[in-house]
C-alpha positions, 0 to 999 in steps of 0.5 A: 792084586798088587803087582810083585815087584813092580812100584809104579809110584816113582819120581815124576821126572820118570813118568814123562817124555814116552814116546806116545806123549811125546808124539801127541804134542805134535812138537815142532822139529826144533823143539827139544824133551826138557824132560831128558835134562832131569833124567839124565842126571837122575840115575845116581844110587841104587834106589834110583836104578831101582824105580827106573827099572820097576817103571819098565814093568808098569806097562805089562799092568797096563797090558795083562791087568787091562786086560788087552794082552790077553783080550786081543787074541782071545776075543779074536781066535776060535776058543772064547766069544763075550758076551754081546755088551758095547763094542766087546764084541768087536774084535769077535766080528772084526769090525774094529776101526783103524782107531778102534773108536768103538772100544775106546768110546765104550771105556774099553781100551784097556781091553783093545789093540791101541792099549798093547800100542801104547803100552808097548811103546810106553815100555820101551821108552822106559826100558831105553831109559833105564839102559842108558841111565844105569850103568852110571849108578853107584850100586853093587855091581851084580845088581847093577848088570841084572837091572840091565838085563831086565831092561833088555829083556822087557825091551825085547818083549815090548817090542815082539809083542808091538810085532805080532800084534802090528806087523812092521813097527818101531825099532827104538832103542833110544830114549826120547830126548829129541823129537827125531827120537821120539816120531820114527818110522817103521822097520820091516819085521826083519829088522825088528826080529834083529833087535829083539835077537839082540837084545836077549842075547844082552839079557841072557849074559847078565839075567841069573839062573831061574831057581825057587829063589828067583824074585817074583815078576822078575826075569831069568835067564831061562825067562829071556831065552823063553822069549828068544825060543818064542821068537824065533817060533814066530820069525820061522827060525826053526834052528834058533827056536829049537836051541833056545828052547831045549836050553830052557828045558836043560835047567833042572829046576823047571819042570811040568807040574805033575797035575795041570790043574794046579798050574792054574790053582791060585793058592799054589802060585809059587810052587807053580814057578816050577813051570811059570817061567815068566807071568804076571805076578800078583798076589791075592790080598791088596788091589794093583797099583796105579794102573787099575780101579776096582771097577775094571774088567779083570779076567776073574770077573770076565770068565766067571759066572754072572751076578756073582753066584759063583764065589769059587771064581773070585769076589766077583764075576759078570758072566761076560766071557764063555767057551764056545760048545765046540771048543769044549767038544774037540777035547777028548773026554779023558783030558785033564785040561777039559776039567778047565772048563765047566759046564755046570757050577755051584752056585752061593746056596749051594746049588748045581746051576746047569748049563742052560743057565749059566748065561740067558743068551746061550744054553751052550755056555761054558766057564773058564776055570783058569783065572779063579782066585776064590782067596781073593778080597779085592776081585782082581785077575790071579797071575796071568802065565806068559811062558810056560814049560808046556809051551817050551815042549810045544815050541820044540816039538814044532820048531824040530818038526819044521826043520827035520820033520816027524822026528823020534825027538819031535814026538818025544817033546809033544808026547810029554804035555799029552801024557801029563794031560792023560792023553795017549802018544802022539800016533806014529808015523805022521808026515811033516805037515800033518804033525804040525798040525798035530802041534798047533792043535795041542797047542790050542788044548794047553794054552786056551785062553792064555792070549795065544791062540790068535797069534798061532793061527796068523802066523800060520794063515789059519785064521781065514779057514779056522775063524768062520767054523767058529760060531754059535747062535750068538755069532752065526757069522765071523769072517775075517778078512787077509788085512785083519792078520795084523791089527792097524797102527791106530790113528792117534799114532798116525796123526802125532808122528807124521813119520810113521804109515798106516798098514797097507791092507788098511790104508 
């Protein structure tokens, strides 16, 4: 499905000089990136700034069509197992390498840690790029600064999604045209959380209010301050990450939608900004753009049935990715979120497939019915949420629970996602602790398979305790150990910027 707004096909003076390709050259310290020589006189006109910026949102196509944004935490958490095929199931039993070799051999780095690495720092480079490039287009001044605002927010995501993933990493925010600039070492998460703060403090002054006009696959302002909020969840700045959220949740315009099952309901994308704040755009007719083939693994492909009986979840599906009995069993029968799951389906004549058949190598599969896209011709992944309303609330409620404890305002946000789920209140009275929990659990129920999971249960040392409880008879046994918080720097990156040090647990 074509990526909205987001041309990846640009001049070839804009496709070179990241700072991966770069440091896998393994140039000499005197040599110098030619290719910064036609950039620096590229940026001229409105089209010019124009492809710069929609090269910066290439990578997200790399990360969220592949898809490894998603993959890397869910494969990982407590909610969603794969099916037992080459090296998928990797990330599940945590016996990736430092190169996650057995992904990359199998032609699975699409769907592993190294391609978030890459993608990241492919991002970056080209959001340096256009911040340093743009303000010297002739163009219409109001453009011009959102164009840079834009950058300044992918920047700031690319970088917080390198850091929850990797722990300590690059802070770069030059382009690369030397190789001092293009082989740095790390920065403590301190220092890349600063950056981040920054940069969406940049973005935030010149990104435009999110309305129904806004373009598709484009950031708002509240998109940015989404982020911020998000970080600042992640960097335990509680104070921040409140404010940032009730700032977003002040807009008028952005809401949650009445019945959560048309968030997900593939023909009412677009009544659906309401809620999206930010996803990965695409629409349902035409194949992406450069970054994929028709025999990539989409999401609609992995979490439908297999052998494509089931055309109500996409042209085609594989059968390769379920929920585990126990997940679907922690919901309470009365949740509307539970209807995002299926253990039954209808199969192309017609037929009621029960549960024991929806895979041979489980009779407790069950189907995630988040990703359909049953308009699709091409069979490609539907948008994909990155920050959502709901997730707003959740952020809020937490991040005030932290600071002042159980709060009248703590339940009132927590209460606002579970009364749209057809839940009761929250019970009264809960200490601190016990109504974070309450939170990080919601948390699980609303954001299940949204590539979230993970990163909730590393940030909160969960992961240990919660993992091992996560099995069924395909994987009787998962255990994590303290060094699988963070994934490893992966070895290519080592090899090429001699500059750069592995994780200490995996060293």
């Amino acid at each position: 499905m074509k990526i909205i707004a987001i041309k990846r096909t640009i001049k070839v003076v804009l496709a070179s000089a990241l700072l991966v390709s770069v440091a896998s050259c393994k140039l000499n310290e005197d040599q110098y990136v030619y290719s910064s020589i036609f950039k620096d006189n590229f940026y001229k006109t409105a089209s010019d700034a124009e492809a710069a910026i929609s090269a910066a949102y290439g990578p997200l196509g790399d990360m969220y069509g592949g898809p490894a944004a998603v993959l890397a935490s869910d494969l990982s958490a407590d909610q969603m197992y794969p099916r037992v095929v080459v090296s998928r199931n990797t990330l599940t039993l945590f016996t990736y390498d430092t190169n996650f070799t057995g992904q990359r051999t199998a032609g699975r780095q699409g769907e592993s840690p190294y391609q978030i690495w890459l993608s990241c720092y492919d991002g970056i480079e080209k959001a340096n790029w256009a911040i340093r490039g743009v303000p010297s287009a002739s163009m219409d001044a109001a453009r011009k600064q959102q164009i840079i605002g834009e950058a300044y927010f992918l920047r700031a995501f690319y970088h917080w999604t390198a850091t929850k993933n990797f722990g300590n990493v690059i802070v770069k925010t030059a382009p690369s045209d030397n190789v001092q600039l293009a082989a740095l070492p790390k920065s403590p998460m301190a220092v890349v959380y600063k950056q981040i703060y920054q940069d969406l403090d940049s973005a935030i002054a010149k990104l435009p209010v999110h309305t129904a006009g806004l373009p598709k696959g484009r950031p708002s302002k509240e998109a940015a301050l989404a982020l911020y909020a998000k970080a600042a969840l992640y960097n335990s700045d509680w104070g921040t990450a409140v404010a940032k959220a009730e700032a977003v949740l002040s807009n008028s315009f952005l809401m949650l939608m009445p019945n959560v099952l048309d968030v997900y309901d593939a023909s009412k994308e677009d009544i659906a900004r309401v809620e999206n704040i930010f996803a990965f755009e695409s629409e349902s007719t035409t194949s992406v753009t450069g970054s994929q083939s028709a025999s990539s693994q989409q999401l609609t492909g992995l979490y439908g049935p297999p052998a494509s009986n089931g055309p109500a979840y996409g042209v085609t599906t594989y059968g390769s990715c379920f929920v585990y009995q126990k997940f679907f069993d922690s919901f309470d029968p009365k949740d509307k979120r539970r209807n995002l799951l299926d253990t039954t389906y209808i199969d192309k004549k017609g037929n009621v497939v029960p549960q024991a058949s929806i895979t041979p190598v489980t009779k407790k599969g069950v189907l995630v019915k988040k990703y359909r896209d049953p308009v699709s011709i091409s069979g490609y992944t539907p948008n994909v949420p990155i920050f959502r309303v709901a997730d707003l609330y959740l952020i809020a409620a937490e991040a005030e629970a932290r600071l002042n404890g159980a709060t009248s305002k703590a339940y009132q946000y927590i209460n606002r996602v579970r009364q749209r789920a057809g839940l009761d209140d929250l019970t009264e009275g809960l200490g601190k602790d016990a109504f974070v929990d309450a939170v990080i659990q919601e948390r699980s129920w609303e954001l299940f398979c949204e590539g979230d999971r993970w990163y909730d249960l590393t940030r909160t040392d969960k992961f240990l305790t919660v993992i091992p409880l996560a099995v069924n008879e395909i994987y009787p046994v998962r255990q994590p150990q303290a060094r699988n918080k963070y994934f490893p720097i992966p070895l290519d990156e080592l090899n090429a910027n001699r500059s750069l040090e592995q994780n200490d647990p995996w060293k």
